[in-house]
C-alpha positions in Angstrom: 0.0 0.0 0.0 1.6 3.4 -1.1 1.6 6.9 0.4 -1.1 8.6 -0.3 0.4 11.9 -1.9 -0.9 15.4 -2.9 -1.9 15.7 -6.1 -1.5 19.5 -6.7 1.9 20.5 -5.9 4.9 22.7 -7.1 7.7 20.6 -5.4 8.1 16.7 -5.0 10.8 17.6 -2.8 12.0 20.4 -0.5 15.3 19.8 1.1 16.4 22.1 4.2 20.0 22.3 4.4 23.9 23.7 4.7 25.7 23.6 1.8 29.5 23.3 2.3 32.7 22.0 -0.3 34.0 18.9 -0.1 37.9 18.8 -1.1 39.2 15.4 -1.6 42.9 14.5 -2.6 43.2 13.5 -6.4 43.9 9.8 -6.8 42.4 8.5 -3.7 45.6 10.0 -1.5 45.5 10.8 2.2 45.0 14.3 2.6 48.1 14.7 4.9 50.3 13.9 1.8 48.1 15.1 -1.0 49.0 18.9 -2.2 46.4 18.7 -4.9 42.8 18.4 -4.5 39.5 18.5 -6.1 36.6 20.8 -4.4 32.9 20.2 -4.6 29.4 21.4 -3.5 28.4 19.1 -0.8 25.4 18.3 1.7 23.7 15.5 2.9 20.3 16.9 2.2 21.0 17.6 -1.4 22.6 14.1 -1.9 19.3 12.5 -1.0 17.5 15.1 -3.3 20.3 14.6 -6.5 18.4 11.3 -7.1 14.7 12.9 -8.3 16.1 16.3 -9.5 18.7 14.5 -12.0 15.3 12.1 -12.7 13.2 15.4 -13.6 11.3 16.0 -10.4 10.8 19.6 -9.3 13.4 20.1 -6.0 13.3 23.0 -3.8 16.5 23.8 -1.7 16.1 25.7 1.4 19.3 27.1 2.9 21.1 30.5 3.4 24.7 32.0 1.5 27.4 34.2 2.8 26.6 37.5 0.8 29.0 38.3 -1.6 31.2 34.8 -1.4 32.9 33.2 -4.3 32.2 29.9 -2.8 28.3 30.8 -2.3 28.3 31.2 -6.1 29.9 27.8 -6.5 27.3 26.3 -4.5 24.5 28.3 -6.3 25.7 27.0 -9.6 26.5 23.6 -8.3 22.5 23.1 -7.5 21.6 25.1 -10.8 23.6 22.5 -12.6 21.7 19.7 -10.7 17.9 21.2 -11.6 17.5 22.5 -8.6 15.7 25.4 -7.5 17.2 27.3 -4.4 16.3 30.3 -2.0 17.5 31.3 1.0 18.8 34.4 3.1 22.3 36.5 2.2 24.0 37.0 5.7 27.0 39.7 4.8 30.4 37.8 6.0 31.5 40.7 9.1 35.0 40.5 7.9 37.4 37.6 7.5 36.8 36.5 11.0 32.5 36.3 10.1 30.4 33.5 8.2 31.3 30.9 5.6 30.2 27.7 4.4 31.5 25.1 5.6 34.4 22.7 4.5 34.6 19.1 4.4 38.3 17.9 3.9 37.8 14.1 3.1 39.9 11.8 1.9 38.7 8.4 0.0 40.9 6.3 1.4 41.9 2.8 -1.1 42.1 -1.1 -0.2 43.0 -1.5 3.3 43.7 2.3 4.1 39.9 3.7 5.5 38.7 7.0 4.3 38.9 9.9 7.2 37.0 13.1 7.1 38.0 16.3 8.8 35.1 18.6 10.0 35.7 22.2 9.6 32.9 24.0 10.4 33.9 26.9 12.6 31.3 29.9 11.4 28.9 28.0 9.5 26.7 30.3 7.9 23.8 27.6 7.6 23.7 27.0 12.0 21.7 30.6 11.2 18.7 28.8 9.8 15.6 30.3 10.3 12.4 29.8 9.6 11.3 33.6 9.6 13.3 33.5 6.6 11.0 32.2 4.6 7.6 32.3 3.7 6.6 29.1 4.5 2.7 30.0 3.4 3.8 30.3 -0.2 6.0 27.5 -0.2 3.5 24.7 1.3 0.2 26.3 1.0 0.3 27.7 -2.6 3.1 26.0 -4.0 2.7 22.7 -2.5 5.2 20.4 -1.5 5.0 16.3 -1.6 7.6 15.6 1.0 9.9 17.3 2.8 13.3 16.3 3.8 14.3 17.1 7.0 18.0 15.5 8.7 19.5 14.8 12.1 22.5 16.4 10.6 20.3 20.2 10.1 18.3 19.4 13.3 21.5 18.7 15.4 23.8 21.6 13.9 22.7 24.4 16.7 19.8 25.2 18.8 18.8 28.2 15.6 18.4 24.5 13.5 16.7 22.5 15.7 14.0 25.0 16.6 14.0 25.9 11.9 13.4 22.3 12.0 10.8 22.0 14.6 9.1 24.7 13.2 9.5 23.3 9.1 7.7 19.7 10.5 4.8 21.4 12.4 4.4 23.7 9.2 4.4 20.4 6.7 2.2 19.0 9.3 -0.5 21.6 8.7 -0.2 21.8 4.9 -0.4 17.7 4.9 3.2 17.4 3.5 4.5 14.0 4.1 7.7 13.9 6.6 11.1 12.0 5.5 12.7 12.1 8.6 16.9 10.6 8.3 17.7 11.2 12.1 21.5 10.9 11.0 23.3 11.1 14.7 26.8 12.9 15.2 28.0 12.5 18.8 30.4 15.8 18.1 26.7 17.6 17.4 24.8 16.4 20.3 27.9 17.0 22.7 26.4 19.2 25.5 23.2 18.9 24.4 21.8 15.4 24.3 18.3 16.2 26.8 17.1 19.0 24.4 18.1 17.2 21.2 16.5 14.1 22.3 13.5 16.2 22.6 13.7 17.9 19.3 14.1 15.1 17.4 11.3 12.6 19.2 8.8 15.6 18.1 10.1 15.3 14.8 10.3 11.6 14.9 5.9 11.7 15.9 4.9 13.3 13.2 7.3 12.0 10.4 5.6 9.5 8.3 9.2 8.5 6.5 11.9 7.2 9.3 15.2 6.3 8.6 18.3 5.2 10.9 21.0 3.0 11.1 21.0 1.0 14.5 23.2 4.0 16.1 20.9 6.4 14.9 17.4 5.1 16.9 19.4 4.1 20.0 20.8 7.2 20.2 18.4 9.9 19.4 15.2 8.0 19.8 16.7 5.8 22.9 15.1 2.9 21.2 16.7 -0.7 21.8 19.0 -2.0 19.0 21.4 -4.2 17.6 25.6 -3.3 18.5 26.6 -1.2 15.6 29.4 -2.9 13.7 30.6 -6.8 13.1 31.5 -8.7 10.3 28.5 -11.0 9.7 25.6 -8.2 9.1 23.5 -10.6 7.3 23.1 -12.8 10.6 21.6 -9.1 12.0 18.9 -9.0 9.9 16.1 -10.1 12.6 17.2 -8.0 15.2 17.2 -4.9 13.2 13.9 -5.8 12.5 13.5 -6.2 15.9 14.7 -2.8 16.3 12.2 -1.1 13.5 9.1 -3.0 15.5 10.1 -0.6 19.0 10.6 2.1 16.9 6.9 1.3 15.0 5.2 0.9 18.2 7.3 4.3 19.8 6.4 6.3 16.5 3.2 4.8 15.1 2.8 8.1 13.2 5.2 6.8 10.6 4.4 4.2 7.8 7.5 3.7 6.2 10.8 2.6 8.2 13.8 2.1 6.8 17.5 1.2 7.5 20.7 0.0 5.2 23.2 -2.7 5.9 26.5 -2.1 5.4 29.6 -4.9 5.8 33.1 -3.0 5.2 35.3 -5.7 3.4 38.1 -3.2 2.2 37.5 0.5 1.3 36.5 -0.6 -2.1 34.5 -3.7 -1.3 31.8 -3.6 1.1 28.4 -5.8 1.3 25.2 -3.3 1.0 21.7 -4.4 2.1 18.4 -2.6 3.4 15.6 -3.1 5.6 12.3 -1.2 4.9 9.0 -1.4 6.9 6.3 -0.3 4.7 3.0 -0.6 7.1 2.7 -4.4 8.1 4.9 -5.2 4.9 9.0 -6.3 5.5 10.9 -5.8 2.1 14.8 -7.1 3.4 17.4 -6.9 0.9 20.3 -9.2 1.9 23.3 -7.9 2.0 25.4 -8.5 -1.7 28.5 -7.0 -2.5 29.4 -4.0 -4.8 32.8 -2.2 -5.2 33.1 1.4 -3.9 35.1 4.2 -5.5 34.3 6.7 -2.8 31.8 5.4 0.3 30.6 9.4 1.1 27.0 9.3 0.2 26.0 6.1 -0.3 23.4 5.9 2.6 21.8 9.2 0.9 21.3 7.9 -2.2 19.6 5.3 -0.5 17.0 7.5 1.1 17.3 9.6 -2.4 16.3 6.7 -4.2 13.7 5.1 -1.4 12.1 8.9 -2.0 11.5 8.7 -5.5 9.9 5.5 -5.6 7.6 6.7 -3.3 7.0 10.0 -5.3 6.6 8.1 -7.8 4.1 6.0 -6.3 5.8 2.7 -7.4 4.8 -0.5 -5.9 6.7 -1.0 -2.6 8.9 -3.4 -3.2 10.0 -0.6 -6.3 11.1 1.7 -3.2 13.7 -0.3 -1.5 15.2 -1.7 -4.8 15.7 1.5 -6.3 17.2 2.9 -3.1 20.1 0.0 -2.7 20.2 0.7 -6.4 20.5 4.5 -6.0 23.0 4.2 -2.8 25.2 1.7 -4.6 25.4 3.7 -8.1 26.6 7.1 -5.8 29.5 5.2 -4.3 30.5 4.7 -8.1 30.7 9.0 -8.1 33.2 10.6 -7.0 30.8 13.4 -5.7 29.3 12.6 -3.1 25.6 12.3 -4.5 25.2 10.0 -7.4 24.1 11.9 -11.1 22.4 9.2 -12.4 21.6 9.9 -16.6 18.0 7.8 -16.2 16.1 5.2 -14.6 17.7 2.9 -16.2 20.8 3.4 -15.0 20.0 2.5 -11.5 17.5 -0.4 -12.5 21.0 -1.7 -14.2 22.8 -1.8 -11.1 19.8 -3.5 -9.4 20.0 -6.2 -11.7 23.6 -6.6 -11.6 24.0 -6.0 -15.2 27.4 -3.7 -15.9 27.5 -4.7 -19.6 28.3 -1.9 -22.0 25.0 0.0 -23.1 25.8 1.2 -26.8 
């Protein structure tokens, strides 16, 4: 049984987020020994959303740009180059000591050498986020919006986010915009603040009618019994992550759609990717099979992305899951960190496990 959906809308998807770069050594190099580099537009949010704006959907991106910044025009024509629409507020910088966006210094890391990523966030402009900004009667109650996005990663980023959050899901809850909730927990985030985050996010979580987490993710935010994150065998999981989704069902019965991926870390490039999704009574399990990873940094975002679009879709259920592995596998291929997949097609192929040349 699908989502029931709105049928007149200006956006399938509206994605609230903070838009950093990403600068990753050339030739998958640690960045301690790398002096050249490649620099993207990166966020989570906008990872999840690359998978329906590259497919033709309409995409709204809600965020805010230092005024004036060369790197604020990057990002602008980063999302303009990925059919997305944008708005958002222009804070001036205050001097070189003021706002920026963000920077991500990641390297890929290659065969038995693990990625590591290096947050440098220090004056983020998007930890301003507010929801005064916008006019949030236009955007759900003229425009129309299908789902919202909304991430643990946003919600967690400073107490001006959490509250912009809050305020977004009580706001799609009026207009009868469906939730997608990816609760996406950072201990260096919730540091300090783990009582009122808690709280934030268990609000979010009760009206959300789209809840993802890895096993981490519900015990942490939601305090919701799981399985020990990590081990080698993840297949032999399987039931007790469903175990897990059940609690978190009963806790959040809001919610029809729950979803987590597996993920078995064989070598940098090698790892065994799987999925659980709840979709009302319904269990669609994907067991664990392996694909080969250029660069692991979005991967569970094109998952989401890919879930999403199914359901906007309005695909059969079983559609959702399988074009989400699909989507999340196909955007470890990319070297940016959301996947820019050319049609369908292309991520039916990798479902199918069929790499043959297409001529």
């Amino acid at each position: 049984m699908g989502l029931p959906l709105k049928k007149i809308f200006e956006w399938s998807l509206v994605v609230p987020t903070s838009m950093g770069v990403r600068i990753t050594p050339i030739n998958g190099q640690p960045v301690h020994s790398s002096d050249m580099f490649i620099m993207q537009a990166t966020s989570a949010e906008t990872n999840v959303a690359s998978i329906s704006s590259y497919l033709g959907l309409p995409v709204k991106v809600l965020t805010t740009f230092v005024k004036d910044s060369p790197i604020a025009q990057l990002i602008k024509n980063n999302l303009a180059g990925r059919h997305m629409a944008y708005e958002g507020k222009e804070i001036p910088q205050g001097g070189p000591w003021g706002y920026r966006h963000q920077f991500n210094i990641a390297g890929s890391g290659f065969g038995s050498r693990g990625p590591r990523v290096q947050n440098d966030r220090a004056g983020e402009v998007g930890r301003t986020l507010n929801v005064n900004d916008f006019d949030i009667e236009r955007i759900f109650g003229k425009e129309g919006v299908q789902i919202i996005h909304l991430s643990g990663l946003i919600g967690a980023l400073s107490p001006e986010t959490s509250t912009f959050c809050l305020e977004l899901a009580r706001a799609a809850r009026k207009y009868e915009t469906r939730i997608s909730f990816d609760l996406n927990y950072r201990a260096s985030f919730w540091k300090g603040r783990e009582k009122e985050l808690h709280t934030v996010f268990t609000e979010i979580a009760s009206v959300a009618d789209i809840l993802v987490g890895n096993e981490e993710d519900f015990q942490l935010c939601l305090g919701i019994e799981g399985p020990e994150a990590g081990g080698k065998d993840i297949a032999s999981k399987i039931e007790s992550f469903k175990a897990m989704i059940d609690r978190v069902k009963r806790a959040f019965p809001n919610a029809s759609v729950f979803a987590t991926t597996l993920r078995q870390v064989v070598n940098t490039n090698t790892h065994h990717w799987g999925a659980i999704m709840l979709e009302g009574s319904n269990w669609h399990v994907i067991e664990p099979r392996e694909i080969a990873v250029l660069d692991r940094i979005g991967g569970g975002d094109g998952f989401v992305g890919g879930m999403l679009y199914g359901i906007l879709k309005e695909w059969d259920p079983q559609q959702w899951i399988q074009f989400g592995w699909a989507s999340g596998a196909l955007a470890t291929t990319f070297l940016t960190d959301y996947a820019q997949p050319a049609d369908e097609e292309m991520i039916w192929s990798v479902w199918e496990g069929n790499a043959r040349v297409r001529r």
